[in-house]
Phi, psi and omega in degrees: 000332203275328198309274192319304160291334154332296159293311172322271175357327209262314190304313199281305209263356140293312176305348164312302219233003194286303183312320203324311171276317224241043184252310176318313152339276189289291185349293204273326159321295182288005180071035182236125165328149154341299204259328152294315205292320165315316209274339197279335179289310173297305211276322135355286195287320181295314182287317168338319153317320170301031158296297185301343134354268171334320204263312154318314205274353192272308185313328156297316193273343217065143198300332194303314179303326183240010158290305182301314203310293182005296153298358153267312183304281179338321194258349205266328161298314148272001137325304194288318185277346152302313186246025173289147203233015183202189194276312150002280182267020185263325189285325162314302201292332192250351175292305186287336172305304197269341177283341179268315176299272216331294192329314201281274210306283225277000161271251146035309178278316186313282183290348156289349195243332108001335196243339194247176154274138173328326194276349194228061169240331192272018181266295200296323209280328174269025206231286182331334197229069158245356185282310166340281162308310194289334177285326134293351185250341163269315187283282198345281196293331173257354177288309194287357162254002156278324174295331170252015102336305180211009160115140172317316199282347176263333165309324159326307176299302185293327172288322188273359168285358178256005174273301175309305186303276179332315170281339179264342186290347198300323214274035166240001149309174184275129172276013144203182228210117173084157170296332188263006197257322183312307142006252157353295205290333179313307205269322164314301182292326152297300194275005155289347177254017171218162198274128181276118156286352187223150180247126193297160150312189145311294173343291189292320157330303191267357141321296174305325196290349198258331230265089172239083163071226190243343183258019196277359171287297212283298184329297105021283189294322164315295140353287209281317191303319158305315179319309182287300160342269168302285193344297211287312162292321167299334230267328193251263200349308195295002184237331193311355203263279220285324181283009172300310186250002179270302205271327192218047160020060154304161172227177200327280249271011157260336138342299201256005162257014169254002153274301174330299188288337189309288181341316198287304162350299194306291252263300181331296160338271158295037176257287201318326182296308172326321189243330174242345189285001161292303226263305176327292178109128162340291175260359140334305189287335183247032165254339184270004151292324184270315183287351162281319164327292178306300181311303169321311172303290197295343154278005205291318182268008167271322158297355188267064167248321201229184174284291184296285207314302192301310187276347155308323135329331175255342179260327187284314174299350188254351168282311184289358128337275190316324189284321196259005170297320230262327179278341191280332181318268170330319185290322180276359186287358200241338185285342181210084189297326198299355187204058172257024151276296178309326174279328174301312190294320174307325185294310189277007135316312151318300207296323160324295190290315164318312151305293185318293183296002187273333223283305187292292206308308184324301187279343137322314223258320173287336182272351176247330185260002188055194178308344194264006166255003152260290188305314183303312198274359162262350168298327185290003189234306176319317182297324163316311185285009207266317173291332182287342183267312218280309224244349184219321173289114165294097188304147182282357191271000000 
């Protein structure tokens, strides 16, 4: 079961990272500007929101089930940007895209933390998420020597074709998983067979949909600490490119062994959840993540004397990134169970929203301030989430 989802994950999260080295490629593939192409990418990242959505409908339906849509959506959008032939549809093509990624990790985490005990979900959630690391470090690195081969369009092919193989290998899982998602579907399934007498509003509808239990204060602030998080790293990532090759000229394919290491970084993280973040304890584990976080960022423009120092700048915040993305699972996944789609997809739906404005700051913030216009303003936002872990988030145990 962990095997199938591992894979499905590794298909979703290269394709997640495909831009990151390789957007001038599909640019200019698709007959698109840099900078349009950037926009297409946002728009991506914008349909994602629609987890939490996704994530209500899995708890009724089951996760297995809307795993797959997922794994449909995703493949069925790149296949459309293969072959789109205007602006029209590339913009169709990154709508399906990005509503099946958002969708897919926190349904994926979701049916896994159903299934498991609290005390051992950050050995699987992080095991789950080494697909994240192998995708940089393998899926990338063989994308880019299929592209000087054989053209930008067969890596396409071949990720939704291992998306599709994946959605159909799902269907020898069980299709739900535990008492309480069983819960759910029972009751979903009542209240589609009895007559409602009064039909709530809007209003109220999306009041129950926010409605995350009797813990939703800790629930909410967890939330938010993903928020906060993804800001602080992307705020740097989305730039980390451009100071690579402006200050010490690196070129792509050095470029792409400082993703090999960012990868390896990646892999470490989650090794570190996998094996110890049990032991630690969930939110123990994602404050001393965010203050490495925090550390990293403030030497990050201090360390900008050499080429290794500066990237030794760039591997200490994205390793504690990772350890504490990776921990945050397990905690929102305990926080409110009876609706633990909904609270996971609301969680990467910050982290979502939280890129997205970073999307923005970052290359403003580097092109008028260098580095002292990365690092300060992503320590200051870790700390925000530091504050919200200390005075408001709750372990679920």
């Amino acid at each position: 079961m962990l095997a199938i989802a591992v894979l499905a994950k590794f298909f979703v999260d290269t394709a997640t990272q495909l831009f990151n080295p390789y957007l001038l490629v599909y640019a200019s593939g698709a007959g698109l500007t840099g900078l349009t192409m950037g926009r297409l990418v946002s728009v991506r990242n914008l349909s994602g929101l629609v987890a939490p959505i996704i994530g209500g409908l899995a708890d009724r339906y089951g996760y297995r089930r809307i795993m797959q849509v997922n794994l449909l959506l995703i493949a069925s959008g790149i296949l459309l940007f293969a072959a789109a032939g205007n602006l029209f549809w590339l913009v169709l093509a990154m709508l399906l895209w990005g509503a099946g990624q958002g969708g897919f990790a926190p349904n994926a985490h979701s049916y896994l933390s159903a299934l498991l005990p609290y005390h051992k979900r950050s050995r699987y959630l992080g095991i789950l998420e080494y697909s994240w690391a192998l995708a940089g470090i393998f899926g990338l690195s063989v994308i880019g020597v299929l592209i000087e081969k054989s053209g930008w369009k067969l890596p396409l092919y071949i990720l939704a074709g291992g998306m599709l193989i994946s959605a159909v290998c799902m269907f020898v899982l069980p299709s739900r998983h535990g008492r309480e998602e069983e819960d759910a579907v029972q009751t979903a399934k009542a209240g589609e067979n009895s007559v409602q007498p009064v039909k709530p509003s809007r209003m109220e509808r999306i009041r129950a949909f926010l409605h995350l239990g009797p813990n939703r204060r800790s629930a909410w602030a967890a939330i938010g600490v993903n928020f906060f998080n993804f800001f602080a790293l992307f705020h740097l990532m989305i730039s980390h490119g451009i100071f690579l090759e402006t200050e010490y000229s690196l070129t792509p394919s050095r470029l792409g062994q400082v993703a090999l290491m960012l990868g390896i970084a990646d892999w470490a993280g989650s090794i570190l959840v996998s094996t110890a973040g049990d032991r630690i304890g969930k939110r123990r584990s994602l404050m001393y993540g965010t203050m490495g976080m925090s550390l990293g960022f403030i030497l990050l423009p201090i360390l900008n004397i050499s080429l290794i120092p500066a990237l030794a700048g760039l591997i200490i915040p994205r390793f504690f990134f990772e350890f504490t993305t990776v921990s945050n699972f397990p905690l929102l996944s305990e926080q409110y169970p009876e609706g633990r789609g909904r609270v996971l997809a609301l969680g990467v739906a910050g982290g979502l929203l939280g890129s997205t404005i970073a999307a923005s700051t970052g290359p403003a913030m580097y092109l008028r301030f260098g580095l002292w216009g990365i690092g300060p303003v992503s320590a200051a936002a870790n700390l925000c989430a530091l504050a919200l872990l200390i005075w408001l988030v709750k372990d679920g145990e």
